[in-house]
Backbone as ProteinMPNN parsed JSONL, in Angstrom:
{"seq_chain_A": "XXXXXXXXXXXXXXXXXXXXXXXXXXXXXXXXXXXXXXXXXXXXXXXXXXXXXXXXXXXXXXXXXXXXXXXXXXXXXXXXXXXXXXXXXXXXXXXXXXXXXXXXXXXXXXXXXXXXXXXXXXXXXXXXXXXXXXXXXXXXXXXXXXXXXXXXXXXXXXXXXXX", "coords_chain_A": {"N_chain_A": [[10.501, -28.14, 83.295], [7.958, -29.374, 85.397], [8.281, -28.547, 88.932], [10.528, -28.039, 89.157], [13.341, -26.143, 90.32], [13.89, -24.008, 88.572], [11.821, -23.399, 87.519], [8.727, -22.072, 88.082], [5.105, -22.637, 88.323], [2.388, -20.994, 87.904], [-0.641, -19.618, 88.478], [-2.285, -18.481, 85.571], [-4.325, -16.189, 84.166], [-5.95, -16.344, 81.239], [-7.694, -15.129, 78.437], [-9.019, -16.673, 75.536], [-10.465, -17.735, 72.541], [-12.784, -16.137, 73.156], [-13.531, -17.178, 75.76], [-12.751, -17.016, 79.134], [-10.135, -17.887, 81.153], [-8.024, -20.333, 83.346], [-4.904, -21.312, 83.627], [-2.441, -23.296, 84.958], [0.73, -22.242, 84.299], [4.315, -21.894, 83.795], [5.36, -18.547, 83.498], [7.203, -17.736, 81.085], [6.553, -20.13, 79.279], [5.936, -21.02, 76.286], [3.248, -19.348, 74.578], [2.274, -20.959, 72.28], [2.271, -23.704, 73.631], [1.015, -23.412, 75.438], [-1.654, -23.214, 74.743], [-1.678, -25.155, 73.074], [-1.209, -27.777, 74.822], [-2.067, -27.497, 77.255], [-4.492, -26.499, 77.091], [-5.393, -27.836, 74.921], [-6.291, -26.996, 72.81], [-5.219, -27.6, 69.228], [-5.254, -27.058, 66.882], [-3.641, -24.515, 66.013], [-0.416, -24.84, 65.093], [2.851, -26.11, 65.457], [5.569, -25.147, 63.761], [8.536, -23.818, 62.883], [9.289, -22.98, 65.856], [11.225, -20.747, 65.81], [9.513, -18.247, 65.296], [9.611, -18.078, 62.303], [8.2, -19.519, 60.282], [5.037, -18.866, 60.208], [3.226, -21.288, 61.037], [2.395, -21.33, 63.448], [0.988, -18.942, 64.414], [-1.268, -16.862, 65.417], [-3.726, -14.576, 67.099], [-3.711, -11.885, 69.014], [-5.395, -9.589, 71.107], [-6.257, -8.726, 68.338], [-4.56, -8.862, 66.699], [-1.729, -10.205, 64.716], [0.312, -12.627, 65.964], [3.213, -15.01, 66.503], [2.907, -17.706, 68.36], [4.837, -19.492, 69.101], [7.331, -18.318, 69.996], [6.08, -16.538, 71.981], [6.103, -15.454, 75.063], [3.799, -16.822, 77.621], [3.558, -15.0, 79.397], [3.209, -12.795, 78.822], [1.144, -11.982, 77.75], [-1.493, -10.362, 77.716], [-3.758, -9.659, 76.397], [-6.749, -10.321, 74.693], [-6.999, -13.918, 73.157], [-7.378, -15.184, 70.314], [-7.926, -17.865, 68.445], [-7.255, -20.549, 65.823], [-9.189, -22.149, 66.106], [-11.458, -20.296, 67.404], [-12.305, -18.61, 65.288], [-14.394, -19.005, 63.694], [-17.181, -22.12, 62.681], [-18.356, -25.37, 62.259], [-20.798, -24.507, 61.731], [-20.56, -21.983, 61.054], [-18.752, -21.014, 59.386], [-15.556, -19.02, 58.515], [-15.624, -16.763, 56.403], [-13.133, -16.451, 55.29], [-11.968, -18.902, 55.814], [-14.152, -19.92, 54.082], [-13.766, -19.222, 52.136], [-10.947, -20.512, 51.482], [-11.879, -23.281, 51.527], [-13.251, -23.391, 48.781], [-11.044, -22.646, 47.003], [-9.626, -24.323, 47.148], [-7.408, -24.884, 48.559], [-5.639, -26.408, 50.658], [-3.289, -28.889, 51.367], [-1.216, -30.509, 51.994], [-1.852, -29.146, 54.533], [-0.738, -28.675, 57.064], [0.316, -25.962, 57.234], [-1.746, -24.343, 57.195], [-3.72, -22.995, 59.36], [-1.922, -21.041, 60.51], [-1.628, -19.649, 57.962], [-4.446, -18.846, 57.57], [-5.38, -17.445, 59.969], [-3.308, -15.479, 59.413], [-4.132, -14.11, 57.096], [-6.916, -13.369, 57.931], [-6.162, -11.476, 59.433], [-5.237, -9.591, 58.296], [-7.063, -9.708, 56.421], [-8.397, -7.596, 58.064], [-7.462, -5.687, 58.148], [-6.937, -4.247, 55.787], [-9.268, -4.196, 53.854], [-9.53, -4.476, 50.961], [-7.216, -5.643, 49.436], [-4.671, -5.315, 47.257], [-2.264, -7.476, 45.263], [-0.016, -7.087, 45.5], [-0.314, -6.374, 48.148], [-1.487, -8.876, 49.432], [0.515, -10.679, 49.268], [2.935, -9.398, 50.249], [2.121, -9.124, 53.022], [1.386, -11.943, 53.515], [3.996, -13.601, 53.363], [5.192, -14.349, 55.565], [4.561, -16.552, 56.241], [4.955, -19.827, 55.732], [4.381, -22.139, 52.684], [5.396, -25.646, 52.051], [3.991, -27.223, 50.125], [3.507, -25.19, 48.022], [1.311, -23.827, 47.558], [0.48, -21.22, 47.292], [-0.146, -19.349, 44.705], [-2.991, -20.364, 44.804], [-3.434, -19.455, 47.552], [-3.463, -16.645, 47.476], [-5.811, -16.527, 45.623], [-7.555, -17.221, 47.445], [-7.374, -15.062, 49.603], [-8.302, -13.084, 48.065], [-10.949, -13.779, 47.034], [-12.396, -14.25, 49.858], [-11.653, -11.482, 50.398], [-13.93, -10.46, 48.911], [-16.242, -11.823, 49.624], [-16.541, -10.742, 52.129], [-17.131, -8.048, 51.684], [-19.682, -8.129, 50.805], [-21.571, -8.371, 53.104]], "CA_chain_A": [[10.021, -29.324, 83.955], [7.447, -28.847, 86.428], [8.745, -29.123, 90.556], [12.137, -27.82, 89.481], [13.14, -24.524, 90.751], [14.01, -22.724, 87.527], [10.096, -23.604, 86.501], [7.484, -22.385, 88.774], [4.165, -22.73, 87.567], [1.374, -20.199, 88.358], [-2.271, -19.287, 87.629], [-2.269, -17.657, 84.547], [-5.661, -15.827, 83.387], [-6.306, -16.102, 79.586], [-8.938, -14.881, 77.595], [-8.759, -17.664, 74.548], [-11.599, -17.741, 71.831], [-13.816, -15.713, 74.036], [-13.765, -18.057, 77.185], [-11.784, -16.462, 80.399], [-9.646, -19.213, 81.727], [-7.134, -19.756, 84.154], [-4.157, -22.244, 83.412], [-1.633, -22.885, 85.969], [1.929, -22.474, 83.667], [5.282, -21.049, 83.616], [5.475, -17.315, 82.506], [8.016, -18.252, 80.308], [6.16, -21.008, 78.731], [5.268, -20.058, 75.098], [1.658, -19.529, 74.286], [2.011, -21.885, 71.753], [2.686, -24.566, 74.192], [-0.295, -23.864, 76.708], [-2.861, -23.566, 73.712], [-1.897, -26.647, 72.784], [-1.169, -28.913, 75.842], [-2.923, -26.877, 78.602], [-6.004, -26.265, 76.756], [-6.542, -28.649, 74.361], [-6.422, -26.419, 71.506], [-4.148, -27.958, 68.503], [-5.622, -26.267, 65.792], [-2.494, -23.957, 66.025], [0.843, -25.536, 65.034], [3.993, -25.528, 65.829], [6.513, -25.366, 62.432], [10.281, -24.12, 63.576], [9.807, -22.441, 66.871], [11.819, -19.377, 66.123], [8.722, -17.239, 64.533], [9.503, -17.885, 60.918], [7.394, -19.741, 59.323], [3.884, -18.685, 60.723], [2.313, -22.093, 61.656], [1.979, -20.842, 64.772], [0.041, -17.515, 64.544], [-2.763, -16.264, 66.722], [-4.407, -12.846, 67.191], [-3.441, -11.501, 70.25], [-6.037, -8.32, 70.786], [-6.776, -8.717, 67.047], [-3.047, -8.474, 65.744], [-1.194, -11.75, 64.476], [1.691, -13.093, 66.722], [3.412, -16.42, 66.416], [2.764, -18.484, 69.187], [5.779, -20.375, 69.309], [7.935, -17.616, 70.878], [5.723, -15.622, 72.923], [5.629, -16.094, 76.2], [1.921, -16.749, 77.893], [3.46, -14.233, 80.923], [2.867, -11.538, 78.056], [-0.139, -11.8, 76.746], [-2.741, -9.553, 78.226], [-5.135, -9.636, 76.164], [-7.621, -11.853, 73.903], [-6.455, -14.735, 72.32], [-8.066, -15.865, 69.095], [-6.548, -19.038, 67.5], [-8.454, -20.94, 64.559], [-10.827, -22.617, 66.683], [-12.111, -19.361, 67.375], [-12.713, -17.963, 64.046], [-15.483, -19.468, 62.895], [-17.468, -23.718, 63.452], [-18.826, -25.877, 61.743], [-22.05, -24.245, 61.042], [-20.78, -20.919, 60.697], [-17.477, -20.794, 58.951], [-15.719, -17.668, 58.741], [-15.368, -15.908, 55.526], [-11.785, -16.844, 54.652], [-12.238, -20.385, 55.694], [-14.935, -20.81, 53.304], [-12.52, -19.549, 50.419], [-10.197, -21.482, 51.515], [-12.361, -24.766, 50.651], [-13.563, -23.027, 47.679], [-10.118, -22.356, 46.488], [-8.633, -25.961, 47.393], [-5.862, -24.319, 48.959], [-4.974, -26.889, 51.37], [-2.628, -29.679, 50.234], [-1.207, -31.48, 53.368], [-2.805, -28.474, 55.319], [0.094, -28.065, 58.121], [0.528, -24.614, 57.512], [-3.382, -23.569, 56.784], [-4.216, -22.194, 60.356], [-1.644, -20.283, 60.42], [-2.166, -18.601, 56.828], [-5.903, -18.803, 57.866], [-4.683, -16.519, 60.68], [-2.589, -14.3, 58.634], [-5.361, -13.497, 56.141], [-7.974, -12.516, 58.429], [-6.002, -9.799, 60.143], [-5.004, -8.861, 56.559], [-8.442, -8.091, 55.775], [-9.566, -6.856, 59.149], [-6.825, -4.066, 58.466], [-7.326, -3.914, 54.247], [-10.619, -4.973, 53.196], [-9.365, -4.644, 49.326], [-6.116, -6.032, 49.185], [-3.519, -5.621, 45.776], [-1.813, -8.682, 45.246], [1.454, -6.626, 46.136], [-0.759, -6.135, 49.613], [-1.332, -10.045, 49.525], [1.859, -11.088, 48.612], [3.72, -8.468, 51.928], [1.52, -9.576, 54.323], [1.433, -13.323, 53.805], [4.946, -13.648, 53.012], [6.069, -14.494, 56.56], [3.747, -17.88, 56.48], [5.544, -20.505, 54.543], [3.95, -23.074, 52.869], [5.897, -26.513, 51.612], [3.21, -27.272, 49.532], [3.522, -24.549, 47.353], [-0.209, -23.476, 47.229], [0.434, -19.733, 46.907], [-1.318, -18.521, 43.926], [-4.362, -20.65, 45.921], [-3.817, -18.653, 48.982], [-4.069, -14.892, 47.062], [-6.786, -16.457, 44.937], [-8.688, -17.245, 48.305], [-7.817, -14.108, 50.108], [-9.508, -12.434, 47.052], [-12.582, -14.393, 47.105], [-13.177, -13.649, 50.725], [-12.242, -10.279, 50.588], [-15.94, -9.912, 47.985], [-17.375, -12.273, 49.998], [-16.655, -9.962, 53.556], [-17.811, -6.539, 51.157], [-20.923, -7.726, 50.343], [-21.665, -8.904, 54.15]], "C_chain_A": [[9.367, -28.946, 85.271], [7.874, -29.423, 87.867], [10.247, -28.61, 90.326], [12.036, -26.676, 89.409], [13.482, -23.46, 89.665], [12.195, -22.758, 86.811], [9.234, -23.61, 87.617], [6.526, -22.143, 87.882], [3.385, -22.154, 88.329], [0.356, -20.045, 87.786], [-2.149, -18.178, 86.704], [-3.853, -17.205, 83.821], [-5.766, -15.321, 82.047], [-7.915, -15.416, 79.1], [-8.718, -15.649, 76.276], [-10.075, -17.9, 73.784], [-13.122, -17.098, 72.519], [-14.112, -15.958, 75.401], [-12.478, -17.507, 77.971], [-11.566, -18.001, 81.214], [-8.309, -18.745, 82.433], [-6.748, -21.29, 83.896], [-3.208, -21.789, 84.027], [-0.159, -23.431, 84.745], [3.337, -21.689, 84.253], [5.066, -19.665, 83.076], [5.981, -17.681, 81.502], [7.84, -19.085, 79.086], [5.871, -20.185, 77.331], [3.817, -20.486, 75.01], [1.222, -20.301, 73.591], [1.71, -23.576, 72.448], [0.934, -24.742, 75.184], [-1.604, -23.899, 75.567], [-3.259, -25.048, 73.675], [-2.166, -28.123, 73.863], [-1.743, -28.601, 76.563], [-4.454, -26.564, 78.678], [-6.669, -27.133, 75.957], [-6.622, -28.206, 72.288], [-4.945, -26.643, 70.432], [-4.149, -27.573, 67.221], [-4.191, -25.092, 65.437], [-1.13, -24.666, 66.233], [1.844, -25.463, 65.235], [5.372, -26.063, 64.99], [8.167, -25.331, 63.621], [10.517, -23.808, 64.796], [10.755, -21.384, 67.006], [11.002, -18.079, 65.393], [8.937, -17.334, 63.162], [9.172, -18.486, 59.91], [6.104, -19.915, 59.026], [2.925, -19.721, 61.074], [2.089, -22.001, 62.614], [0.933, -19.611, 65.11], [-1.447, -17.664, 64.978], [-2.964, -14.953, 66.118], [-4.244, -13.322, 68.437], [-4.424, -9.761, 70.309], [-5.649, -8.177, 68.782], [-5.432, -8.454, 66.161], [-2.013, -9.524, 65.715], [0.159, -11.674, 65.06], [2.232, -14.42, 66.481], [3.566, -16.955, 67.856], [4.027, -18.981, 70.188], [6.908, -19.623, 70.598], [7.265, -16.704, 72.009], [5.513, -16.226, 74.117], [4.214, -15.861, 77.086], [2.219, -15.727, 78.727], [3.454, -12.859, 80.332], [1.851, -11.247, 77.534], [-1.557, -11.6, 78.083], [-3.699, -9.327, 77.674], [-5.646, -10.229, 75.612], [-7.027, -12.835, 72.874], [-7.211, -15.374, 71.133], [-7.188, -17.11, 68.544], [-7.832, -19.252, 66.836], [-9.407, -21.996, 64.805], [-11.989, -21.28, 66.778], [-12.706, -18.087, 66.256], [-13.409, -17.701, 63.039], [-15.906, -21.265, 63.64], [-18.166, -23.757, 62.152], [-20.04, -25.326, 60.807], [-21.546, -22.721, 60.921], [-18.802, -20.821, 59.973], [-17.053, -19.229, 58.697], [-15.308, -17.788, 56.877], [-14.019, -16.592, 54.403], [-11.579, -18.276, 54.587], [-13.188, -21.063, 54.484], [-13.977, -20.824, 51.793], [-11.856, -20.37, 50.197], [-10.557, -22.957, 50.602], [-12.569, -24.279, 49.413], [-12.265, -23.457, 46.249], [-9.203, -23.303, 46.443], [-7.49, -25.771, 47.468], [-5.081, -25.185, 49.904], [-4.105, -28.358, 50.428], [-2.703, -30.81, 51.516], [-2.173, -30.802, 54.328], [-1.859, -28.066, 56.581], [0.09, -26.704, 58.297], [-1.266, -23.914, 57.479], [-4.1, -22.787, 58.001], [-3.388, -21.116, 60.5], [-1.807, -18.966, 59.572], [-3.385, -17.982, 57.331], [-5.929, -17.115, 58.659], [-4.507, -15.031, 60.233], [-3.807, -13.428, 57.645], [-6.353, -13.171, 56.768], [-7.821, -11.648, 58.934], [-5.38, -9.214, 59.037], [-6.283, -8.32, 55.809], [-9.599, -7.42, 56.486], [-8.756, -5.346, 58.866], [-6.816, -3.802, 57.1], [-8.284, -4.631, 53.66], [-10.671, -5.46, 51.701], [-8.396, -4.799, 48.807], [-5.214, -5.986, 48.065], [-3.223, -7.395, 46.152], [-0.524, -8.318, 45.826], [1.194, -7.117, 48.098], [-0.822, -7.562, 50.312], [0.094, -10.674, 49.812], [2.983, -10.744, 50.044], [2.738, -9.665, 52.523], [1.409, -11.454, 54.847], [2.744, -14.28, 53.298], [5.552, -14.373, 54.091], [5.291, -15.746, 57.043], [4.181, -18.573, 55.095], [4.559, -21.674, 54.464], [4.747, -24.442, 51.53], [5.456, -26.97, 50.457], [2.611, -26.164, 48.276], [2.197, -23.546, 46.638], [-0.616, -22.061, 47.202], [-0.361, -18.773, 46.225], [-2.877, -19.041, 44.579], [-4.519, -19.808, 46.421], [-4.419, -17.445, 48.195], [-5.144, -15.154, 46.856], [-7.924, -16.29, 46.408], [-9.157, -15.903, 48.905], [-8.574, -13.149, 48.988], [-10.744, -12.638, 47.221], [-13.017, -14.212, 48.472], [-12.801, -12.318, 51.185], [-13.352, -10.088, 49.736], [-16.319, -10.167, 48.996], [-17.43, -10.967, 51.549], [-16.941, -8.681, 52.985], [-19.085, -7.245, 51.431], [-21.922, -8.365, 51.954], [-22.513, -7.175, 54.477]], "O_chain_A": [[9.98, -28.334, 86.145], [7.844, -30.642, 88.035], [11.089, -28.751, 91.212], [11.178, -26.029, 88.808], [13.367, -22.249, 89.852], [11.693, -22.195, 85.839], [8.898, -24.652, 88.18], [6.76, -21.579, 86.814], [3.399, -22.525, 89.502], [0.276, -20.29, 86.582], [-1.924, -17.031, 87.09], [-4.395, -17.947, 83.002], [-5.693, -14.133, 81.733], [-9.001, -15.426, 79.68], [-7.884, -14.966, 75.682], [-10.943, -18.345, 74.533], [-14.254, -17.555, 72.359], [-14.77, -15.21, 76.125], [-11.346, -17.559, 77.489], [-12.351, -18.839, 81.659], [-7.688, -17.683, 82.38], [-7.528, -22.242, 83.884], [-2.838, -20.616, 84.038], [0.008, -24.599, 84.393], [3.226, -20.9, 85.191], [4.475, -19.68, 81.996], [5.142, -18.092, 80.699], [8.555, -18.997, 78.087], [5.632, -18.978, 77.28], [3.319, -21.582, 75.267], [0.058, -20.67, 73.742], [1.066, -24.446, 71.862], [0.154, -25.66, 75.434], [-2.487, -24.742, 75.731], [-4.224, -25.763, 73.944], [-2.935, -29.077, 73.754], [-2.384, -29.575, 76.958], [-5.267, -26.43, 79.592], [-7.877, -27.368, 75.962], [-6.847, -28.759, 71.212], [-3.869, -26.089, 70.659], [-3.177, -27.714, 66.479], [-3.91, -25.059, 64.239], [-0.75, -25.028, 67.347], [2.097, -24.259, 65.252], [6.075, -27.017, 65.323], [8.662, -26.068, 64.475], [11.627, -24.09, 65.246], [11.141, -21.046, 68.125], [11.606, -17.088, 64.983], [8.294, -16.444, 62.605], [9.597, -18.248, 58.78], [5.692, -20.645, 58.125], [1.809, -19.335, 61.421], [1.264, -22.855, 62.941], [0.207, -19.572, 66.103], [-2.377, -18.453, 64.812], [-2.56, -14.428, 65.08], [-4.432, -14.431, 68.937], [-4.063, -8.861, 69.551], [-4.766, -7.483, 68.278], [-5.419, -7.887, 65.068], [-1.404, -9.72, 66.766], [1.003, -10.837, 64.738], [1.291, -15.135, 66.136], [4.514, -16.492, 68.49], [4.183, -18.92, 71.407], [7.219, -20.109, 71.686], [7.974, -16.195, 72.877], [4.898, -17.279, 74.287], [3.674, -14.757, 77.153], [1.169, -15.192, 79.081], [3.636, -11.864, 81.032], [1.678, -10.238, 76.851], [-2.182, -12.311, 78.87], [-4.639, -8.792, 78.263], [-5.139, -11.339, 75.77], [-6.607, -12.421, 71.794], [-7.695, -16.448, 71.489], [-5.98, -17.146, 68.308], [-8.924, -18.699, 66.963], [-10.175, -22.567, 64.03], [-13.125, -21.315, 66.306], [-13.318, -17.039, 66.458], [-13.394, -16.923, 62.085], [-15.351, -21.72, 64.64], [-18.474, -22.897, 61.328], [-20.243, -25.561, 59.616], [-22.526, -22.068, 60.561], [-17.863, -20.42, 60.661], [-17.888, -18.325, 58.661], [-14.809, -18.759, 56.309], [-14.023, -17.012, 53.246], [-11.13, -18.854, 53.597], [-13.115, -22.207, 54.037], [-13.648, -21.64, 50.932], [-11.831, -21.037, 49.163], [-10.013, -23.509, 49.645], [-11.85, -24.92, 48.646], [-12.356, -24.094, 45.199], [-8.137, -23.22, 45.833], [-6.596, -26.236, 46.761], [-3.903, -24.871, 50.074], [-4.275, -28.702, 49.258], [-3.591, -31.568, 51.906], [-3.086, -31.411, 54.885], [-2.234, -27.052, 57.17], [-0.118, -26.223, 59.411], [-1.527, -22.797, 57.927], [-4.998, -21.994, 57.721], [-3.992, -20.053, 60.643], [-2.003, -17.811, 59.948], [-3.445, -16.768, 57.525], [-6.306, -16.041, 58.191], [-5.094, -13.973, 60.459], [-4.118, -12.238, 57.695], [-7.019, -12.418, 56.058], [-8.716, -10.833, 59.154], [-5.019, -8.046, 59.183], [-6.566, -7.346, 55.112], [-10.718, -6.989, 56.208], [-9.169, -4.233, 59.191], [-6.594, -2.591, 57.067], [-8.065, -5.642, 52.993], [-11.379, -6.344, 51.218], [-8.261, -4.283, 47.697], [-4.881, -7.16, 47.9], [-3.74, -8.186, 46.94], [0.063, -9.101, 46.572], [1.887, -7.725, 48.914], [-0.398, -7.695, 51.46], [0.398, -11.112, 50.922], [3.634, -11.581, 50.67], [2.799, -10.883, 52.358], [1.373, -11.999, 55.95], [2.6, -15.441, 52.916], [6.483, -15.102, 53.75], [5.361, -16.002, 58.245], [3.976, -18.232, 53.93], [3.999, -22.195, 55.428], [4.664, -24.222, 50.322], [6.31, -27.201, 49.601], [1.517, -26.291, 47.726], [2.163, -22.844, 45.628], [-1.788, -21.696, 47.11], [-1.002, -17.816, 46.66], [-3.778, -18.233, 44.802], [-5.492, -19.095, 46.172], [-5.628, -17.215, 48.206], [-5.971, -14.493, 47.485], [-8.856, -15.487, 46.461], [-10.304, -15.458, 48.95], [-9.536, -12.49, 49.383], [-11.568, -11.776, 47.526], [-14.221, -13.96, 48.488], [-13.369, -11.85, 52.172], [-13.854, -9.036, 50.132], [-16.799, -9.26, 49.677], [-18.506, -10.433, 51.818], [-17.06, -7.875, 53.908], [-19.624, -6.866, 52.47], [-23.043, -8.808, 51.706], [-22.97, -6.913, 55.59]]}, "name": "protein", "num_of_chains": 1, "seq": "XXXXXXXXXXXXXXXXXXXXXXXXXXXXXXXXXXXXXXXXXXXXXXXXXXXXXXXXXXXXXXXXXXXXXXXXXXXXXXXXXXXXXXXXXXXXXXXXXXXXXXXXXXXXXXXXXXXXXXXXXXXXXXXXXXXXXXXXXXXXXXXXXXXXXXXXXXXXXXXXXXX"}
């Protein structure tokens, strides 16, 4: 609670979808928290709050974190969330599978996956299904849209070869 002495709030300098910003928070605060309320950015969700069921996930310097627990007074370097991953006129890659693949249902969890699968095929361009299967394991989705998801990350790992 801001004004009470276990919570000071300080200028915090982000780097967030490319744009260098400065939001005055708690260290402490989780990153999920200032994305959302401090910036604006809601595109990143917030499931259980103890990291385990990836609606929260970012890229932090290009390597997926969950939001929920990290605190903003750790994060030194670029923040990507799923505003930053692609727009309207340029969708990214995995997003377009996504629609392709009519993987969303309710859609709660889909930024996160979204997330998960693009630093899955920034670090394996040609994924198994085993490789699928690990890596997007730790993003739950209620909606049961699973074989979707692989099918998508398939379809935009081609589509990001033939790029």
């Amino acid at each position: 609670m801001p004004g009470s002495p276990w919570c000071e709030e300080i200028a915090v300098q982000l780097t967030v979808n490319g744009e260098s910003l400065e939001v005055d928070a708690d260290l402490a605060m989780p990153l999920l928290w200032v994305l959302r309320d401090e910036l604006g950015l809601t595109g990143t969700k917030f499931g259980c709050g103890i990291a385990q069921c990836g609606a929260c996930t970012v890229h932090v310097d290009g390597r997926p974190v969950r939001s929920c627990v990290t605190p903003v007074g750790t994060v030194s370097g670029e923040v990507m969330t799923i505003e930053g991953i692609g727009s309207a006129e340029a969708l990214h890659a995995v997003q377009e599978a996504w629609i392709e693949q009519q993987v969303a249902q309710c859609g709660y969890c889909q930024s996160g996956q979204i997330m998960t699968a693009v630093s899955l095929l920034g670090d394996n361009p040609q994924p198994s299904d085993d490789d699928i299967d690990r890596a997007m394991s730790g993003n739950l989705c209620r909606c049961g849209t699973y074989p979707r998801i692989r099918a998508a990350v398939k379809a935009a790992a081609v589509r990001l070869s033939e790029v």
